[in-house]
C-alpha positions in Angstrom: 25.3 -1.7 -3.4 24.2 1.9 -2.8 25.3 3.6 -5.9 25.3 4.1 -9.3 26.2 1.2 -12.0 26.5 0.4 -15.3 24.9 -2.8 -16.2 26.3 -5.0 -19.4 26.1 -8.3 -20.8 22.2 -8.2 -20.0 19.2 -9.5 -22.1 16.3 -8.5 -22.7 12.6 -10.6 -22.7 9.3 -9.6 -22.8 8.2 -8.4 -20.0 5.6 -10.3 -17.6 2.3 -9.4 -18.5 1.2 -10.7 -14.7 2.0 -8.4 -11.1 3.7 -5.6 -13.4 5.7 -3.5 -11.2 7.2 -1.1 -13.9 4.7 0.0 -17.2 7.1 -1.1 -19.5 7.2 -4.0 -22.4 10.5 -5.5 -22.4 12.2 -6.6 -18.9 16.1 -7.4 -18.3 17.2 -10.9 -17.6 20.7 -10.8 -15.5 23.0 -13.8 -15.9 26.7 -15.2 -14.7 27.9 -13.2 -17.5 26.7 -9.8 -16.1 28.8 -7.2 -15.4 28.5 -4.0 -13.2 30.5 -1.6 -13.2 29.9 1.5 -10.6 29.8 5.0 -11.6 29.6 8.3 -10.6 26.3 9.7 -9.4 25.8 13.1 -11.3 22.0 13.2 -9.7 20.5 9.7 -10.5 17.5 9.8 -8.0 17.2 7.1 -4.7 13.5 6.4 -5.5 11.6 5.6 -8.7 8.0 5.6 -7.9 4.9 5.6 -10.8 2.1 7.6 -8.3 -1.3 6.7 -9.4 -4.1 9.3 -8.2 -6.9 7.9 -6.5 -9.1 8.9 -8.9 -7.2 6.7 -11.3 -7.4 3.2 -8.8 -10.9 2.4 -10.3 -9.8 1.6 -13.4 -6.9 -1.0 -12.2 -9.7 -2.4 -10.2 -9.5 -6.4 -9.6 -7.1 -6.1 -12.4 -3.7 -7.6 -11.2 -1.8 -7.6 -14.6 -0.6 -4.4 -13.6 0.8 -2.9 -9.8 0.3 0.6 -8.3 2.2 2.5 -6.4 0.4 5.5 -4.1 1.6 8.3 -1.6 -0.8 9.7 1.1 -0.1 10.8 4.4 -0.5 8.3 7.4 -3.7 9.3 9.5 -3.5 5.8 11.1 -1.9 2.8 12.0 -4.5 -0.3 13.1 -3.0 -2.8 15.4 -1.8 -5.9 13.5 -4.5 -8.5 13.4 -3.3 -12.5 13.6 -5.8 -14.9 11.9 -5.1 -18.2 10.9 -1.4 -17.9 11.6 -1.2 -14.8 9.0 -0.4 -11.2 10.7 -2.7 -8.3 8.8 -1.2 -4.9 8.7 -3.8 -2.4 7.9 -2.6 1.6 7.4 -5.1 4.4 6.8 -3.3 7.3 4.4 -5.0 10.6 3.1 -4.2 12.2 0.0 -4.1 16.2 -1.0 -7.7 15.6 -1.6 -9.2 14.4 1.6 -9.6 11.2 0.7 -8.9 8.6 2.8 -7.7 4.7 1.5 -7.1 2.2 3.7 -4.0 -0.5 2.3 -3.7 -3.9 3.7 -0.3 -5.7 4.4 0.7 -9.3 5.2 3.0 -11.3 7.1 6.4 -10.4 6.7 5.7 -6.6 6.3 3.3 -6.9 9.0 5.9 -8.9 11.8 8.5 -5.8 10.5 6.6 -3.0 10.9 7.4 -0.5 13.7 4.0 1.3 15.1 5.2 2.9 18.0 7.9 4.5 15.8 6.1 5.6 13.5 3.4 7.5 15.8 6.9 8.9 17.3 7.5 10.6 14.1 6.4 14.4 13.8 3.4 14.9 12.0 2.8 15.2 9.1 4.2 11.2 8.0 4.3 10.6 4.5 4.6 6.6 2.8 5.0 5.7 -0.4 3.9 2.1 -1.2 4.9 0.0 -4.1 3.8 -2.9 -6.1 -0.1 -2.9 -4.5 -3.8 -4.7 -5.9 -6.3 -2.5 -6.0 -9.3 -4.1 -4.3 -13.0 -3.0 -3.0 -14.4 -4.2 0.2 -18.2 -2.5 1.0 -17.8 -0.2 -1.7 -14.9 1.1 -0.9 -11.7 0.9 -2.6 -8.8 -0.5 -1.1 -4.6 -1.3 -1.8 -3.4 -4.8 -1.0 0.3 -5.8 -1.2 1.5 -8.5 -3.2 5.4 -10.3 -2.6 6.3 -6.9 -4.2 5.1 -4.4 -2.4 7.3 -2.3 0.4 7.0 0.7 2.4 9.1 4.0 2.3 8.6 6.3 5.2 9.2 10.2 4.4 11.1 9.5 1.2 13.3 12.4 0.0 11.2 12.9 -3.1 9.0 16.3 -4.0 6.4 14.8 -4.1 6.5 13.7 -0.6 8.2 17.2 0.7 5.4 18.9 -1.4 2.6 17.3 0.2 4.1 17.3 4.1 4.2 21.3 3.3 0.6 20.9 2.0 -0.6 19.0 5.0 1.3 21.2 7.3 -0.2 24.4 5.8 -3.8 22.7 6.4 -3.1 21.8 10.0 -2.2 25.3 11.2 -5.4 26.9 9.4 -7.4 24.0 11.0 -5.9 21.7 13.3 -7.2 17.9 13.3 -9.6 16.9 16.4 -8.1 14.7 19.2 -11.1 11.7 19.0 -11.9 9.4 21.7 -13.1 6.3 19.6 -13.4 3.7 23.0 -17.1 3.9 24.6 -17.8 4.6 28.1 -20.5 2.3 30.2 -21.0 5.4 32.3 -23.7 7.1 30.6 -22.8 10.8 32.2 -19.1 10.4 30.4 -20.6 9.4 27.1 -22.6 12.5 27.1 -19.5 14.5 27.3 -17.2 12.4 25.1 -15.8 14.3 21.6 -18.1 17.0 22.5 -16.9 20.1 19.6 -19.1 23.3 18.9 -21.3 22.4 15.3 -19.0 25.5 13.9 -15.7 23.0 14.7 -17.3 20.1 12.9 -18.6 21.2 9.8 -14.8 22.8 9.1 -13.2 19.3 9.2 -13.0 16.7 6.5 -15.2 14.0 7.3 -13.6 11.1 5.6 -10.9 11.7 8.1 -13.4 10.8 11.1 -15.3 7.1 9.9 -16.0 5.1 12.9 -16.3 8.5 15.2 -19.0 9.5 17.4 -19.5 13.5 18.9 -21.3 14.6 21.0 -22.8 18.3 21.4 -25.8 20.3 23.5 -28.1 21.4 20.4 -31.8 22.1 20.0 -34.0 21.1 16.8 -34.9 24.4 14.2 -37.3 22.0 12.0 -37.8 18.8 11.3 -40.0 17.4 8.1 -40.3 13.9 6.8 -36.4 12.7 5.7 -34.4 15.1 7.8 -33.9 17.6 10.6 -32.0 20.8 11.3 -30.0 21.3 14.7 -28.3 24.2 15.8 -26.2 25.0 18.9 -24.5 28.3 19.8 -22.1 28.2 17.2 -23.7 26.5 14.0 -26.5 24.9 12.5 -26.5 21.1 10.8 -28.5 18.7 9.2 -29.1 15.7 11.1 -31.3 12.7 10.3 -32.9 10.6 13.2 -32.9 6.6 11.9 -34.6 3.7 14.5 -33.4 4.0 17.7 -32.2 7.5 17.7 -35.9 8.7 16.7 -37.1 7.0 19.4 -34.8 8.4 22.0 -36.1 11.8 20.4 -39.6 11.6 20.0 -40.3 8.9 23.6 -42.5 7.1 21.1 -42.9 4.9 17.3 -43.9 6.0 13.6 -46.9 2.8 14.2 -47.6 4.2 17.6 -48.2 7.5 15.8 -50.1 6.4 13.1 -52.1 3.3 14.2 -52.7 4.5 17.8 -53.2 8.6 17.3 -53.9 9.0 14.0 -51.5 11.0 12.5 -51.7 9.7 8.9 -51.2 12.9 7.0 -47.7 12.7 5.4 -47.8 17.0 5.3 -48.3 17.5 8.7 -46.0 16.8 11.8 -47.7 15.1 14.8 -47.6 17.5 18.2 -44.7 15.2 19.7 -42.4 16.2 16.7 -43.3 20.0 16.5 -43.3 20.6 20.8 -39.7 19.5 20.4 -38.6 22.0 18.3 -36.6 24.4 20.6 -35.9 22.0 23.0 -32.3 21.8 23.9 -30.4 17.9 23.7 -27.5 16.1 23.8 -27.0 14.4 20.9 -24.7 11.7 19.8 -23.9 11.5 15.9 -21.5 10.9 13.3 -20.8 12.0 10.0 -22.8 10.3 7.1 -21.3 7.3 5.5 -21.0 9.1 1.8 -20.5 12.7 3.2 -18.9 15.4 0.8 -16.2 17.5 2.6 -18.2 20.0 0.6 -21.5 19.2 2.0 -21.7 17.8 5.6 -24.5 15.8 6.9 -24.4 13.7 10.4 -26.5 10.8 11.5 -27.7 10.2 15.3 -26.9 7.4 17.3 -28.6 9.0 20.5 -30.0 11.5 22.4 -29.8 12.0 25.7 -32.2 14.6 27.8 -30.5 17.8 29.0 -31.9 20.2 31.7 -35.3 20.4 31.1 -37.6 23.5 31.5 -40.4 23.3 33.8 -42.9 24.4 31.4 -41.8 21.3 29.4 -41.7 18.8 32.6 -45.6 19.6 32.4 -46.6 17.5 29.8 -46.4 14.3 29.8 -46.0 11.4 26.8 -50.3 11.7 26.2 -50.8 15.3 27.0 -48.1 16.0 23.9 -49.8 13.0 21.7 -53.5 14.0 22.4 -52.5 18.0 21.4 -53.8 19.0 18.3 -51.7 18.2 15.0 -49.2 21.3 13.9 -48.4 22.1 10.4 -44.7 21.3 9.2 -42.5 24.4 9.6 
């Protein structure tokens, strides 16, 4: 094999109208009475790949009849999961848009697939996959392999070249952040752990970051009923404080608030919101779920007290509760 053949005493059928790996109606049956005879290659290509752009899986969603085959580069390789005797391959790719998919693979592809050589690879690693279900899980749109599907690692096409050029052009003007996703029980490591400037953040594509946490030393500019602003030396964000985040922030409840104090105006902020304004924190966050990499949000999972100025270690909990309400900045 390896070459270039001529193909005769085929037939044709119709094609199968179920797991179609090529867009086409009629399929060739080969027989006993087949013949191939090789040829010269005057530039027949390796590869034949029919790319669909993610913003094309939706409409092949849950809808088998018909295979897909997508490029993206690898951002990661999960370890392969064993459950109930089947091994689960699961690779994160990007495309030129910053969107991230993640594609599932099974058994055999699973067993065969070589991690720790892929991660040896230079950077930028580009896959094309083959023959692949497009399925959702929470929302979110996913590639599953069928008896079909394979792998091709850096495949001499242009449109892999184009998009490791692409990828490599993007990673010089703004080189991807080294993440620590494993937590520490040592609470004065946590504080420290992915801490980046606000400025480093909000210049990186969030889809590329689900599942990590930051850390950085901020203070609050405002805060009003659904969101907050924080800003350190280098950048402000918007931030929103849900549950147990709020109550690392403010030392007290929303029904403490209102049923104990009586702050039950909705346009005014209660004096233990408004005397933390200014305050520096370290906060722990993450990027919103459904964040734009046009429009960045993040969303606390703690706070954690910094250094805190003695005027401030004056007041305690009821002194700040018993103040007077403040107007909403």
């Amino acid at each position: 094999m390896d070459g270039c053949y001529s193909v005769s005493n085929y037939v044709c059928d119709n094609a199968n109208t179920f797991f179609v790996t090529v867009p086409h109606k009629t399929k060739i049956k080969l027989g006993r009475a087949a013949k191939f005879e090789e040829i010269r290659d005057d530039g027949f290509p390796v590869y034949y790949f029919n790319f669909l752009a993610y913003g094309q899986l939706g409409a092949r969603l849950d809808n088998h009849k018909t295979l897909t085959d997508y490029i993206g580069r690898v951002e990661n390789v999960y370890e392969v999961v064993r459950t109930q005797g089947n091994a689960i391959l699961k690779l994160k790719l990007e495309n030129l848009s910053g969107t991230m998919i993640e594609t599932t693979f099974w058994d055999e592809a699973a067993n065969s697939f070589d991690k720790e050589a892929i991660e040896a690879l230079p950077s930028p690693v580009i896959v094309a996959i083959t023959s692949m279900k497009v399925t959702q899980y929470l929302g979110n749109l996913q590639l599953t392999a069928t008896p079909a599907s394979y792998i091709y690692i850096n495949p001499t096409i242009p449109e892999a070249a184009a998009m490791a050029v692409e990828f490599v052009e993007r990673h010089n003007q703004n080189p991807v952040l080294k993440i620590k996703y494993q937590k520490s029980k040592d609470v004065q490591v946590e504080k420290k752990r992915n801490r980046f400037p606000l400025v480093d953040l909000l210049s990186q594509n969030p889809n590329r970051y689900a599942g990590a946490q930051f850390t950085c030393k901020a203070s609050l500019v405002s805060i009003d009923a659904s969101k907050a602003y924080i800003a350190d030396e280098t950048a402000q964000a918007k931030i929103v404080f849900f549950d147990a985040a709020a109550r690392m922030l403010f030392q007290t409840d929303c029904n403490t608030l209102i049923d104990h104090h009586g702050y039950t105006d909705p346009y005014t902020l209660p004096a233990p919101l408004t005397i933390l304004i200014g305050q520096p924190k370290i906060i722990q966050f993450r990027f919103a779920r459904f964040c734009r990499p046009s429009a960045k949000d993040f969303v606390a999972d703690a706070v954690f007290e910094d250094i805190v100025s003695p005027e401030k270690e004056s007041h305690t909990e009821t002194d700040i509760i018993n103040q007077p309400t403040a107007s909403a900045p």
